[in-house]
Each structure stands twice: as structure tokens, then as C-alpha cells.
C-alpha distance (Angstrom), angle and dihedral (degrees) to the residues before:
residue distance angle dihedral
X1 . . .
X2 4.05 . .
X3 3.66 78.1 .
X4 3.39 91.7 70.6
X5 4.12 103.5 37.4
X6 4.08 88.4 -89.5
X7 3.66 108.1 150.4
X8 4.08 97.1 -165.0
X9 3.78 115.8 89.4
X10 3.51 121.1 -105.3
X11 4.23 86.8 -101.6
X12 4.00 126.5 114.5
X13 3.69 89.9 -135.0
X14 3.79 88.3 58.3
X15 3.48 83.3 77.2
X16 4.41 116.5 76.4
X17 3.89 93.6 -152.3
X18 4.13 94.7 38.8
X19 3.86 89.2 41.8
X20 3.79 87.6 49.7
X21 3.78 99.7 51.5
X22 3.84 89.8 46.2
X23 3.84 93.4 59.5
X24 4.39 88.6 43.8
X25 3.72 82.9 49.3
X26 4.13 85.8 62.0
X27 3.64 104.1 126.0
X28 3.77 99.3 -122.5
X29 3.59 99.1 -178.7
X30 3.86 85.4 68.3
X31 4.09 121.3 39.1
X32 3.63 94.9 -179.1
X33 3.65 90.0 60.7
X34 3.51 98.6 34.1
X35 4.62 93.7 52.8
X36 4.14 80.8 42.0
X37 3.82 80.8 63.2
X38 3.86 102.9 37.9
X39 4.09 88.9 43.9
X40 4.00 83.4 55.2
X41 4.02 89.6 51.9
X42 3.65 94.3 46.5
X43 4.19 95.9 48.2
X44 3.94 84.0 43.6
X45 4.11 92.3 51.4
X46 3.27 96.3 44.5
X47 3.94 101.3 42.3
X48 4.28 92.3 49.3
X49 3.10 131.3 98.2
X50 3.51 132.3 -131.3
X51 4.66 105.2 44.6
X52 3.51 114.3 108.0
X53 3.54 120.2 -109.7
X54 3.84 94.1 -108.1
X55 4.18 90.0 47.5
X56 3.96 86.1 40.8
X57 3.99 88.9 58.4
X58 4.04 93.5 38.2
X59 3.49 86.7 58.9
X60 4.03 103.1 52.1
X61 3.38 92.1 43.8
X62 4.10 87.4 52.0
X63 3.75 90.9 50.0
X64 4.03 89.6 39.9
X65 3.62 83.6 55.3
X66 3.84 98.7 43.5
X67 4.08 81.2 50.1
X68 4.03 98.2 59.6
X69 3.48 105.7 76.9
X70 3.97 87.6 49.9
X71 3.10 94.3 49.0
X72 3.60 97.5 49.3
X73 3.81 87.4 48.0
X74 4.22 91.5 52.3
X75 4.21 89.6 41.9
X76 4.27 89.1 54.0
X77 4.18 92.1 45.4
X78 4.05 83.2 47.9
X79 3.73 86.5 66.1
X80 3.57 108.8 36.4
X81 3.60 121.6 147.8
X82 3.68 96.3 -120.2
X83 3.73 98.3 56.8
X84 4.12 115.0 -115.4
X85 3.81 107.6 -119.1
X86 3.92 118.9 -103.2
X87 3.71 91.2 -94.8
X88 3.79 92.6 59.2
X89 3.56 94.4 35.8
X90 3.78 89.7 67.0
X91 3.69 91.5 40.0
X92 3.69 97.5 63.2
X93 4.05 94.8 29.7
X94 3.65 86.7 60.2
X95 3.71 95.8 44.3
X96 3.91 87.8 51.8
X97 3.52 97.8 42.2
X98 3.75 96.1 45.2
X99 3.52 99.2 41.8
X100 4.12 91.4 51.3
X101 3.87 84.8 48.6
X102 3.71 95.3 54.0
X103 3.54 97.5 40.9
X104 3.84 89.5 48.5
X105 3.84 101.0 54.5
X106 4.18 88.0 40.9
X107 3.95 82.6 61.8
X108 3.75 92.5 42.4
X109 3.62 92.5 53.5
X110 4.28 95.5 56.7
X111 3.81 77.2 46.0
X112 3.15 90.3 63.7
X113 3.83 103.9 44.2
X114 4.28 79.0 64.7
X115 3.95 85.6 49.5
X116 3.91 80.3 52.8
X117 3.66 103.5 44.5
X118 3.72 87.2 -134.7
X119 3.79 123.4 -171.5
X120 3.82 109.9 -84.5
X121 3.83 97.9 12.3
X122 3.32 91.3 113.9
X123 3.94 97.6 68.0
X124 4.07 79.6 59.0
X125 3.88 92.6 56.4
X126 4.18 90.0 107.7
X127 3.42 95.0 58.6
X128 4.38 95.8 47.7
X129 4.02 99.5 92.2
X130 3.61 87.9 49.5
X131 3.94 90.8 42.1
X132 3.73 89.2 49.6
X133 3.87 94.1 48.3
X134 3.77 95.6 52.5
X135 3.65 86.4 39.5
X136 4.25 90.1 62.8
X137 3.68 96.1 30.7
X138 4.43 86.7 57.0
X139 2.95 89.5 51.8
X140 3.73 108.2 42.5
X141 4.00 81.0 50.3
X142 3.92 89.0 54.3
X143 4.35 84.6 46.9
X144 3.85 87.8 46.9
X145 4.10 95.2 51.1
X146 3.77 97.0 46.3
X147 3.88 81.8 64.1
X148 3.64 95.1 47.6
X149 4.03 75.2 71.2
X150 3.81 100.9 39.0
X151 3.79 92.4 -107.7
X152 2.75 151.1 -129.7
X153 3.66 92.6 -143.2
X154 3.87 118.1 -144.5
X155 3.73 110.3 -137.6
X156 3.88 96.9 -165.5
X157 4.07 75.6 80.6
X158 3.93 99.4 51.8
X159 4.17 81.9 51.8
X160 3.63 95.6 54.8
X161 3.81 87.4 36.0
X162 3.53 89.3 56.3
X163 3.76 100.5 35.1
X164 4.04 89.4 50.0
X165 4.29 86.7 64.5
X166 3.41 90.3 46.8
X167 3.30 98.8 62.6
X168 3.58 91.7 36.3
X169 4.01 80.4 65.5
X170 3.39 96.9 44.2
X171 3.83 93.2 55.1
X172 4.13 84.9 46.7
X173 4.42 83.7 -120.6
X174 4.13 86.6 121.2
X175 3.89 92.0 104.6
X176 4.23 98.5 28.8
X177 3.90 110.7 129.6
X178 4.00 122.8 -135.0
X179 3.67 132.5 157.7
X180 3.96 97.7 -110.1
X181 3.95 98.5 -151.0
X182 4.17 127.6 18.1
X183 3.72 102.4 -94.6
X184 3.79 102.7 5.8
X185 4.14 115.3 129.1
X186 3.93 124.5 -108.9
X187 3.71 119.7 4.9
X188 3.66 135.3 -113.9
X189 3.76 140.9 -143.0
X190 3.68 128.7 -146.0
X191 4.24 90.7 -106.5
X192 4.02 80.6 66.4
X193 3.64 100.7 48.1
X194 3.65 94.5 47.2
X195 4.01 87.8 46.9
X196 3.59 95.8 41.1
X197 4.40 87.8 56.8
X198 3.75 96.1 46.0
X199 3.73 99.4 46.7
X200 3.93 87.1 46.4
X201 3.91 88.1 53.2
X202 3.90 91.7 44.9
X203 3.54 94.5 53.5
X204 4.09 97.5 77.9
X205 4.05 95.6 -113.8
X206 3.62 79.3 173.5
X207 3.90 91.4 86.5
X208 3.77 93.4 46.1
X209 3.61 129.1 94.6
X210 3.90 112.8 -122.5
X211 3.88 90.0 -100.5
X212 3.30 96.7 53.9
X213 3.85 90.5 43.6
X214 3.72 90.7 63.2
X215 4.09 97.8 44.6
X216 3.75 84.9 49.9
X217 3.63 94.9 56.8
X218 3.57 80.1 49.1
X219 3.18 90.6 56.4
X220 3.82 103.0 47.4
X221 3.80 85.5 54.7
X222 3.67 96.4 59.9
X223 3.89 87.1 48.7
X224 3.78 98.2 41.2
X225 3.72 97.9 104.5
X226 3.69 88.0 62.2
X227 3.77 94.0 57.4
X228 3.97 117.5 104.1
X229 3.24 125.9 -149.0
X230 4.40 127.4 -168.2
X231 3.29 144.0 171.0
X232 4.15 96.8 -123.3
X233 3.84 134.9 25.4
X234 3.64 121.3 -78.8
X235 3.75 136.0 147.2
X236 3.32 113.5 -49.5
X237 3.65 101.9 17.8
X238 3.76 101.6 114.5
X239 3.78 97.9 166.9
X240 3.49 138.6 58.9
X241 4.56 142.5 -174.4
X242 3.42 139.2 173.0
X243 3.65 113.3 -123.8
X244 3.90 84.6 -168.9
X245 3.84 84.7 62.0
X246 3.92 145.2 51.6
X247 3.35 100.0 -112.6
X248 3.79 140.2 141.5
X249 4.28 106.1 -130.9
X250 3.89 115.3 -95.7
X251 3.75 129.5 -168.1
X252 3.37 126.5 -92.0
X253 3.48 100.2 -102.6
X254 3.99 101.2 151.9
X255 4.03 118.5 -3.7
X256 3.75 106.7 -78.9
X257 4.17 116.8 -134.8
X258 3.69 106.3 -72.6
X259 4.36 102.2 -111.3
X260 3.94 125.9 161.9
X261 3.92 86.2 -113.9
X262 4.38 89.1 59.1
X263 3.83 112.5 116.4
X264 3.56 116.2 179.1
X265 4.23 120.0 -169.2
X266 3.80 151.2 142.6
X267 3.72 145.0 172.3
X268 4.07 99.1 -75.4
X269 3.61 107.7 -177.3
X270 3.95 96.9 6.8
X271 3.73 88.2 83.2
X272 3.70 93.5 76.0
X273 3.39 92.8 34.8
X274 3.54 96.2 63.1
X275 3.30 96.7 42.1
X276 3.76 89.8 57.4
X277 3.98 97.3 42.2
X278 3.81 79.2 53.4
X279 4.04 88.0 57.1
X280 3.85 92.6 44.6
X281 3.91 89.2 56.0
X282 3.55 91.9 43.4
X283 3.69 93.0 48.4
X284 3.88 97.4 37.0
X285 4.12 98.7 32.5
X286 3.45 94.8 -121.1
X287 4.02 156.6 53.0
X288 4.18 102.6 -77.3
X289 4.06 100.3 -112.6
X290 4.24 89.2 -121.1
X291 3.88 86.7 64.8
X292 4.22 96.5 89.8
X293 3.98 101.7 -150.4
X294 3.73 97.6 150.2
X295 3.56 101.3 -115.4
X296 4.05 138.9 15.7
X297 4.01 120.9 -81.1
X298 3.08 130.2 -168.3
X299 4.34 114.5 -98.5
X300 4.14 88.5 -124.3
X301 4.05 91.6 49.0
X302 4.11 93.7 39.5
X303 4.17 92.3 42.9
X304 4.04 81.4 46.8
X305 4.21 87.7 52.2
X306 4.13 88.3 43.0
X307 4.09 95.7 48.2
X308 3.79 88.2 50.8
X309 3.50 104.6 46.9
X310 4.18 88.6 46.0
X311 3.62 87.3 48.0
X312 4.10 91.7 54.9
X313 3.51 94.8 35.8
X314 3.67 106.2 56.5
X315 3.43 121.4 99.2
X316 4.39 94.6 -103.5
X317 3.48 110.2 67.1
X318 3.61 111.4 -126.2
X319 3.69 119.3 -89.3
X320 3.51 134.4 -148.0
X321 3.77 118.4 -103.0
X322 4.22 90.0 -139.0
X323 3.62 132.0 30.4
X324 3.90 118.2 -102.0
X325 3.67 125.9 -136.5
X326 3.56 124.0 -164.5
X327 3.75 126.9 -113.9
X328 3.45 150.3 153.6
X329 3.60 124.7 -142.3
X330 3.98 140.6 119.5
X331 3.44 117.6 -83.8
X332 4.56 115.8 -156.9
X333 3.97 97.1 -147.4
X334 4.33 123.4 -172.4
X335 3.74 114.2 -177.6
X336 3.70 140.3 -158.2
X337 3.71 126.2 41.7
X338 4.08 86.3 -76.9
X339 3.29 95.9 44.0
X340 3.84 95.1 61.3
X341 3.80 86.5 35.2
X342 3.61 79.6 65.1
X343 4.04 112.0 52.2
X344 3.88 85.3 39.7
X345 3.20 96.2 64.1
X346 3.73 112.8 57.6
X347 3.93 92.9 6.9
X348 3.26 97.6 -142.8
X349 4.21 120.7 141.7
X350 3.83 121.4 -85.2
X351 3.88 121.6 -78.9
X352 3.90 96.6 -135.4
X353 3.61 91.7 -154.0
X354 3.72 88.5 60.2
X355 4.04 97.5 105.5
X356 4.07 80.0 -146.9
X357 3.70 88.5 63.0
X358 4.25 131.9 75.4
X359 3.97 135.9 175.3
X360 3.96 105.1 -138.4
X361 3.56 126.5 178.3
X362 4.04 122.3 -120.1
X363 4.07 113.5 -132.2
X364 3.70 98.3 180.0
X365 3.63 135.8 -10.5
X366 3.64 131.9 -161.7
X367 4.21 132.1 175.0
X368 3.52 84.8 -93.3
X369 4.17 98.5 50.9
X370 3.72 157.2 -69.6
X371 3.75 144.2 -51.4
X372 3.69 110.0 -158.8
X373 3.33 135.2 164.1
X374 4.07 117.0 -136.9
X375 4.99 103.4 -138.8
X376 3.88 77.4 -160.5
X377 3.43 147.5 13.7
X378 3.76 117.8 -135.6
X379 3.71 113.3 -159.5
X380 3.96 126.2 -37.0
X381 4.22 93.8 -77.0
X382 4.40 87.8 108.9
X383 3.84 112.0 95.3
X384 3.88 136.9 126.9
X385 3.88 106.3 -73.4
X386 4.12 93.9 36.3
X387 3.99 110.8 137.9
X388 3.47 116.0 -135.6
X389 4.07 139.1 -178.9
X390 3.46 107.0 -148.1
X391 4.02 132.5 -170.9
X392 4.31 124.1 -161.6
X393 3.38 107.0 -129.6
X394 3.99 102.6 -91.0
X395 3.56 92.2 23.9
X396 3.90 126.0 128.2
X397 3.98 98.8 -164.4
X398 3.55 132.1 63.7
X399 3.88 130.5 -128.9
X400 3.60 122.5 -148.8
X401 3.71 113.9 -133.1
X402 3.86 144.4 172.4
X403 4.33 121.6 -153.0
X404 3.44 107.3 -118.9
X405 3.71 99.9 -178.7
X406 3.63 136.1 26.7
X407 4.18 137.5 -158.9
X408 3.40 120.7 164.0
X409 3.74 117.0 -162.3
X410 3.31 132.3 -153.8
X411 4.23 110.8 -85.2
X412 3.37 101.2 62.2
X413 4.08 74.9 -71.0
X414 4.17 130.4 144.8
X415 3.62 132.4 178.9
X416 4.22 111.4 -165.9
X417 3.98 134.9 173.7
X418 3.63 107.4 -131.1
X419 4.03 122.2 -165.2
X420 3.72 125.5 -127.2
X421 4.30 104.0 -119.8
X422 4.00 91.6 171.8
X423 3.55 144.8 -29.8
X424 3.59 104.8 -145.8
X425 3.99 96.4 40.5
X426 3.97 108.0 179.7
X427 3.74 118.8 -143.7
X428 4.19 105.0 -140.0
X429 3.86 146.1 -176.8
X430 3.75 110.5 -135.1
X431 3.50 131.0 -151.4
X432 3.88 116.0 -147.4
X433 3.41 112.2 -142.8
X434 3.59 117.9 -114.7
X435 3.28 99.8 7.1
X436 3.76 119.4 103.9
X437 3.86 124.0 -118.3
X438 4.04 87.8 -19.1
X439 4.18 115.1 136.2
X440 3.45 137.2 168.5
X441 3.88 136.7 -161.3
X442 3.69 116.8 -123.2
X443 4.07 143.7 162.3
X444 3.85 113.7 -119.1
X445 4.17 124.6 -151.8
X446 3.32 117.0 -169.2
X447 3.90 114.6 -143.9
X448 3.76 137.1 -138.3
X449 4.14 81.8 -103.1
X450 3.45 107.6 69.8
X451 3.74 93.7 -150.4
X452 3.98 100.9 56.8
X453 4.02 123.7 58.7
X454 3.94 132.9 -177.1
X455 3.37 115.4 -135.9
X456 3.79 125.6 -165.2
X457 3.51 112.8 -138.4
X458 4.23 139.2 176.6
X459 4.07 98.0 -105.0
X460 3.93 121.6 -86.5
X461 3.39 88.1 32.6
X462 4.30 95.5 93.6
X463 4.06 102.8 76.2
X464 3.45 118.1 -176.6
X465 4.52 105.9 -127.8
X466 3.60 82.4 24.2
X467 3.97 128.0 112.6
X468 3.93 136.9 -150.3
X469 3.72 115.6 -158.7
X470 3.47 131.3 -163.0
X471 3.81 137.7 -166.0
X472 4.20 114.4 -153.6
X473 3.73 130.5 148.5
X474 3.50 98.7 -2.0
X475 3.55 96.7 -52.8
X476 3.73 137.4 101.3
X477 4.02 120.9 -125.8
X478 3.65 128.4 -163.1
X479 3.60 126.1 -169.3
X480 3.79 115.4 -151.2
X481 4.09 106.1 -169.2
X482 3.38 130.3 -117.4
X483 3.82 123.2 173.1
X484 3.97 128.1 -35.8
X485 4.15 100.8 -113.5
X486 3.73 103.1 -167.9
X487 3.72 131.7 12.2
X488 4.16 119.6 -160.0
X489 3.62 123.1 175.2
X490 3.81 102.8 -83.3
X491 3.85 99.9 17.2
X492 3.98 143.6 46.5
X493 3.76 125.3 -153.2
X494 3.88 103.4 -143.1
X495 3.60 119.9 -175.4
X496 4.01 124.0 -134.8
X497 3.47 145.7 -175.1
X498 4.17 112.8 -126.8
X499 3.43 124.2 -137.2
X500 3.97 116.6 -175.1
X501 3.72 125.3 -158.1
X502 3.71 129.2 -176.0
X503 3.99 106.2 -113.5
């Protein structure tokens, strides 16, 4: 077409009425599909030649647009109540993930032409705070879904995260106002995007499950206005980055060297605040309708989100109830709620061809659990809230365990903190009360008070009214419930009080 003195690229969304017909011909019956196709359109705009850098940046923020509603759509069948399977799992995850990613580096790139001072980016200098904005918020989405998974992070985005505010500074944009989407409430400014991703990263979504991941972004961006953000230490302050660096944000542990890149920030008033919202749902038994956090949670999983993010923001880092000492030593790990069925129930040693079966190897150990370090990760089963039966190399016994925090590395590597449950767990056959002939399998841990027990059970089982009884050494045990504690995928830890009877 240049050929010829045409001054349009050679690109069907160069053209309003083609470019409008493609985005109707969405399939909207199928949002996987249909943000497969739009993050195709956006790597193609932004990777042609020939548009002009204000068209270029129309047209990404037309396809972001065009994107939202499927996006939404994918983010709310993420977190269904009944679980997707695996399959699906993946399927929207890497629809998500990938989209963010494209749409993130697309942005980056116009950045960049500002960055560049390249000819005609100047007639595009209207449309930068918003281009910066979306630019942070992509990829602070991106950041946010590669924990969804545990990792492993990619810090090539943290350094164009982190380069993208600086220049937002630089060009005095950090405090501009826009609207972020068409029809979305309040506005935003790049200052808030950039705050909004760092205090997400600083507070340890590695120990979250992916549910409570999302409602504590939520979270953080009801609170974000709060945040403060400097360019030194002082009180309060408990994190710190390098914009001149690609770095995820650390806490302030000792004062880092003083650099024109150092940004030092925390949550400021949103300490108290969540601490009281926390009251109010404690108090009330649920989220107050004025807090805007997209959906409705349940009080124990939101109060979980709240006590975490106050225990990571406050100004002492939190400390470990028991000392750790460092070790190294192989560590013969089953998972799931069959899996540990499993090894304790003939106690003989793992069958490492068993795909249910790994050899990890323990870091540090303390009374109150493990550090280990997973050579290889076998499918996508290991998140925060797996159960696991685990046996030290040498060891006869078994010790029931839960992982409590998650970082995958890159490798096919992980390293996780897992917690102690019990040390003598007890596979059982239950009796349920009242009804005839009916058993079920379960793992008893006896607890410091002699008259309560946790039981792990397969889920359903745990019914409040409803007994389990139990006949060993002569004696006859009933179970009166009490509350379930923790629920995993394939199990439920129920707590009961014990009765005992002599048989």
C-alpha cells in the first residue's frame, strides 16, 4: 500500500469498519477463545510497522477495552465455588496470565517510543497518563497471576514495572487522574498502580491460597489511598525497591544504600483500618456492603485475608514461633488425603514410581515444621493447603503435615514451608452415629487437651449434631463435633470433643 502513496499500514485493524466487525465477530459464547483472539490483535498492533504512535495507542486501549468484560467473565469462573477441574484450571489461568502479559508489554512498548522521543509521539502526549496506568495495572495483573500458581516469578516484569513509574515521575504524570476502564468507579493515577503492585508483592501471597490471593488484592485496592510512598526510610515505611532495578519489593530490614532509583513505602493508615474492618466482620458476620470487593466471601475466608495482610504489614516482621536449624536430609513425601491414607496404612516406604509419591529435601526444621526444597515438580497438585504424610529419611513413623507456603523457582524447582499437624497421626475406622453399618476412614491427632481431637476426614463426612465413634484398646470413643478448622481440596480437619467409655 506504501507502494502506492497509502499512508495506513498494511493491518486489518487499520481499517475503523474492518477493525469493528472483527471485535463483533468475538465469539462470546466462549471467552477463552475470544481473549486468545484479542491477545493475538494486540501483539500484532503493537509489533507492525507502519500506525502512528497516537493510532498505535487508540488501538490497544480499544482491544484492552473489548478484553474487560472477558476477562472479568474468565477471573469469576477462576473462583467458583465448585472448584473447575485441573484441565480447566489451566485453561483459564493461562488465558489470564497470557492475555495480561501481552497486553502489558504492548503498553510498554508505546512507553517506550516516549522513552525514545520518537517522531510523532508527541501528537500522542494526551493519551500517556492513561497509557502509563494501564501499562502498571497489566502488568501488576500479570505479577498477581504468576502467584495464583506459586511462581516462579519473572523479574524482567518487576524491571519494566518499575522502570514504567519512573518515567511516569520523571515526566511529573505520577499523580495525573484518568478513569482506567469505560464505566469502572473512581479513578486512579499511576502513584496508585505502582503502590497498589508492590504492597501486593510485599504482603507474602506465597502463603495464601489462590482465593484468598485475589480478595486480598481486593483488598489492597480498597486501602490503596492510604499507602505512602518516599524517597528515604522513615517510620512507617516498612518496604523498599529500586526503580533503577528489576526487583521484586523487600522489607526494610536494614537501610538500603541511598540511590536516585530508592523508593521506600507502606500501608500508613490502612493498618488500623484493617484491623477495624476485621472487627466489623467479626462483630457483624460479614464484609460491610460499602467495602467494593467484587463479589461476596465468606467472614472466615475474608477475616483469614485481613489477619494476614495486618500481620505482614505491621512494622515487625513476623517471627517464627520456634527456632530453625539447618539441615540437609531426604525427606519421603505422599500427598492428598489418599495419598496419606495410603502410607498409613501398611507403613511400608514409598514406591518412587508411584506418581503419588516424591523424595524432597528438608532445609530447616523446627518443632513447629519443615523447610524443604521440592528437585522436581511433578504435575500442578502442590499449593498452600495440600496435605501431606511425610517420612525423614531413616525414619519409621510418619508426620502429618499441611504446606503453608509456596515458591516455585525456575527448573521445574519449588522451595515450601510445611507445618507440623501431628507426629503420631493414627489411621481410624469411624462409626457414624446413627447410621447403620456406615464407616469412614480418617487420621486422628491427639491435642495438648486430652479431651478434644482433630480428625482429618474426606469432605462431607464432618456433620455438625452428628457423632463418630470409635472402639480401641478395650475402650469405646465417641466424638461429639465441634467446628471444621481447615478445609483442603479432598479433606476437612473437623474438631471434636472425646468421650471414652469402658467397652
Amino acid at each position: 500500500m506504501k507502494l502506492f502513496g497509502g499512508s495506513k499500514p498494511d493491518h486489518p485493524l487499520a481499517d475503523p469498519k474492518e477493525a469493528r466487525r472483527l471485535l463483533e465477530a468475538l465469539p462470546g459464547n466462549d471467552p477463552v477463545k475470544a481473549l486468545d483472539e484479542l491477545m493475538h490483535w494486540v501483539e500484532s498492533v503493537a509489533a507492525v510497522e507502519g500506525f502512528k504512535p497516537e493510532a498505535r495507542i487508540q488501538l490497544l486501549i480499544m482491544l484492552d477495552d473489548a478484553a474487560q468484560p472477558f476477562v472479568r467473565k474468565l477471573g469469576k469462573e477462576y473462583f467458583t465455588t465448585g472448584r473447575p477441574s485441573r484441565f480447566q484450571e489451566n485453561r483459564l489461568w493461562t488465558a489470564l496470565q497470557g492475555y495480561w502479559k501481552q497486553a502489558g508489554y504492548a503498553y510498554a512498548r508505546s512507553v517506550d517510543q516516549f522513552v525514545q522521543n520518537a517522531k510523532g509521539i508527541e501528537a500522542a502526549k494526551a493519551l500517556l497518563p492513561l497509557l502509563v496506568v494501564r501499562t502498571l495495572r497489566s502488568f501488576a495483573q500479570q505479577i498477581k497471576w504468576m502467584h495464583m500458581r506459586y511462581g516462579p516469578i519473572d523479574l524482567a516484569s518487576w524491571g519494566v514495572f518499575n522502570s514504567v513509574y519512573a518515567f511516569a515521575e520523571a515526566r511529573q504524570l505520577a499523580q495525573s487522574k484518568v478513569t482506567v476502564y469505560p464505566g469502572s468507579s473512581g479513578s486512579s493515577t499511576p502513584q496508585l498502580e505502582f503502590l497498589k503492585g508492590v504492597i501486593f508483592s510485599a504482603s507474602a501471597p506465597d502463603g495464601m491460597l489462590p482465593l484468598e490471593v485475589e480478595l486480598g488484592e481486593r483488598l489492597i485496592a480498597e486501602f490503596a489511598p492510604r499507602f505512602v510512598l518516599a524517597n528515604a526510610p522513615a517510620p512507617g515505611l516498612v518496604f523498599w525497591s529500586d526503580l533503577a532495578q528489576a526487583m521484586s519489593p523487600a522489607r526494610l530490614s536494614r537501610a538500603p544504600q541511598p540511590s536516585p532509583g530508592l523508593r521506600c513505602f507502606g500501608v500508613g493508615a490502612a493498618l488500623e483500618e484493617v484491623h477495624d474492618l476485621a472487627e466489623r466482620v467479626m462483630v457483624g458476620g460479614q464484609v460491610p456492603p460499602e467495602i467494593n470487593l467484587g463479589g461476596t466471601y465468606e467472614p472466615h475466608v475474608a477475616l483469614e485475608v485481613m489477619r494476614h495482610l495486618h500481620l505482614h504489614w505491621s512494622p515487625q516482621a513476623p517471627e517464627r514461633k520456634t527456632q530453625r536449624h539447618a539441615v540437609k536430609s531426604r525427606l519421603s513425601v505422599a500427598h492428598g488425603f489418599a495419598g496419606v491414607l495410603g502410607v498409613l496404612g501398611d507403613g511400608d516406604t514409598l514406591d518412587f514410581d508411584n506418581q503419588n509419591s516424591e523424595s524432597w529435601i528438608v532445609e530447616n526444621v523446627s518443632a513447629g515444621g519443615f523447610g524443604a526444597v521440592v528437585p522436581q515438580l511433578k504435575g500442578d497438585w502442590l499449593r498452600v493447603g495440600a496435605l501431606l504424610a511425610l517420612q525423614p529419611e531413616g525414619g519409621t513413623n510418619w508426620v502429618l503435615g499441611l504446606v503453608r507456603r509456596v515458591n516455585k523457582l525456575a527448573g521445574q524447582q519449588a522451595r515450601v514451608g510445611i507445618e507440623t499437624l501431628s507426629k503420631m497421626p493414627m489411621l481410624l475406622r469411624f462409626a457414624v452415629a446413627g447410621v447403620a453399618s456406615v464407616t469412614e476412614q480418617g487420621v486422628l491427632m491427639k491435642s495438648a487437651d486430652a479431651a478434644e481431637a482433630r480428625i482429618v476426614l474426606k469432605p462431607g463426612v464432618f456433620t455438625p449434631g452428628q457423632n463418630l465413634e470409635m472402639a480401641h484398646g478395650g475402650r469405646s470413643h465417641i466424638y461429639l463435633p465441634q467446628a471444621v478448622a481447615e478445609r483442603g481440596e479432598d479433606y476437612e480437619i473437623a474438631r471434636f470433643r472425646e468421650l471414652i467409655k469402658e467397652s
